[in-house]
C-alpha positions as CSV (number, residue, x, y, z in Angstrom):
1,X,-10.0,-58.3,-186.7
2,X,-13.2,-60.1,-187.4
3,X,-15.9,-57.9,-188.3
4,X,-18.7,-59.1,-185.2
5,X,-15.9,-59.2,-182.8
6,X,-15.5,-55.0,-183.7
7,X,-19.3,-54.4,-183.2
8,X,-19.7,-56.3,-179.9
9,X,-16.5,-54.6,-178.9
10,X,-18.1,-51.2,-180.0
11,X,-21.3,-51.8,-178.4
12,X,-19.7,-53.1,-175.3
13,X,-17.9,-49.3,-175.0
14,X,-20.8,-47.5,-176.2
15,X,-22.8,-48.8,-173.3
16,X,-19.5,-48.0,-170.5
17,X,-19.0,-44.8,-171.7
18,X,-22.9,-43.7,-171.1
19,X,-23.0,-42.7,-168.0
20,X,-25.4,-40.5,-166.0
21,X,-24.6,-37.5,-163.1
22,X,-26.2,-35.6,-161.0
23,X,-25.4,-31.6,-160.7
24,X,-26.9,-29.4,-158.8
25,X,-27.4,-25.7,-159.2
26,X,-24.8,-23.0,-157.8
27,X,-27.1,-20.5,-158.6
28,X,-30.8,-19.6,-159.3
29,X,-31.3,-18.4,-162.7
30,X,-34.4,-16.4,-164.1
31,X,-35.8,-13.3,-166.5
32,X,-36.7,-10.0,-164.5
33,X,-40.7,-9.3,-165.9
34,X,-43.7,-7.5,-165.2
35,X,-46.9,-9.1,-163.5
36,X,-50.5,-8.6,-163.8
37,X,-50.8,-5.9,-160.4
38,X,-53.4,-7.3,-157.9
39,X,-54.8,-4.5,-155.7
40,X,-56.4,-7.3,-153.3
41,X,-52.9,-9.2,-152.8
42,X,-50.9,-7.4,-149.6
43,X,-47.2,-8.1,-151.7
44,X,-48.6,-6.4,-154.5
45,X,-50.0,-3.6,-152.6
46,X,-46.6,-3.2,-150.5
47,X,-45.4,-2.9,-154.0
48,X,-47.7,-0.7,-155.5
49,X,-45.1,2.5,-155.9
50,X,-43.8,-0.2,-158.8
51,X,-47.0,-0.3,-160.9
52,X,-46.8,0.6,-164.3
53,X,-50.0,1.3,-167.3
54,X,-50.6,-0.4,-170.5
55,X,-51.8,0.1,-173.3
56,X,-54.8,-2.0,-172.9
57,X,-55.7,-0.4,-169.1
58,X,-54.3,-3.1,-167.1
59,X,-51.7,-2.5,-164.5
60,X,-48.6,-4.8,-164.3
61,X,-46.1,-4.5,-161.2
62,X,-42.3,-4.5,-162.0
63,X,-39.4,-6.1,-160.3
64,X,-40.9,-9.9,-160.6
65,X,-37.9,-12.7,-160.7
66,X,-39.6,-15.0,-163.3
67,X,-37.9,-18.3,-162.5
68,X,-36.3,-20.7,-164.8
69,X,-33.8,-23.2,-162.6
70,X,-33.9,-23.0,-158.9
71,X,-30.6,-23.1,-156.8
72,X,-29.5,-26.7,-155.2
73,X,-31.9,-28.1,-157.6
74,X,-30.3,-31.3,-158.9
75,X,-29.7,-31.8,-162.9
76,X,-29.7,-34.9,-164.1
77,X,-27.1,-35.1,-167.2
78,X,-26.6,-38.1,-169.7
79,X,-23.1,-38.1,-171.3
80,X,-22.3,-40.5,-173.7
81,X,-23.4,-41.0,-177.0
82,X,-27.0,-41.9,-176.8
């Protein structure tokens, strides 16, 4: 097989075989942490059986969903060697 025919071939393949998809997110996914407690904001003071102390004197509120990747959020995914 001549040596240029195999590269185009290769690079004709390569560029096929790249492809790009969309998913989308079944679920939301996240870290449970603690936020800085807000006396003056009404969720936080709903909430305030949840505060916890620090060590510097601040009070932080427990229970908050810290997300990272929101459900029926679309991913966009390259497959294919790049």
């Amino acid at each position: 097989m001549n040596r240029n025919k195999a590269v185009s071939d290769g690079a004709i393949v390569n560029s096929l075989h790249r492809t790009v998809r969309t998913r989308v997110a079944k679920y939301s996914y996240g870290v449970r942490s603690t936020m800085k407690f807000d006396p003056l904001n009404p969720e936080h003071a709903k909430r305030s059986h949840k505060c916890v102390a620090f060590m510097n004197g601040t009070r932080g509120l427990t229970g908050h969903f810290g997300m990272l990747l929101q459900k029926a959020n679309p991913l966009i995914q390259l497959s294919g060697p790049i």
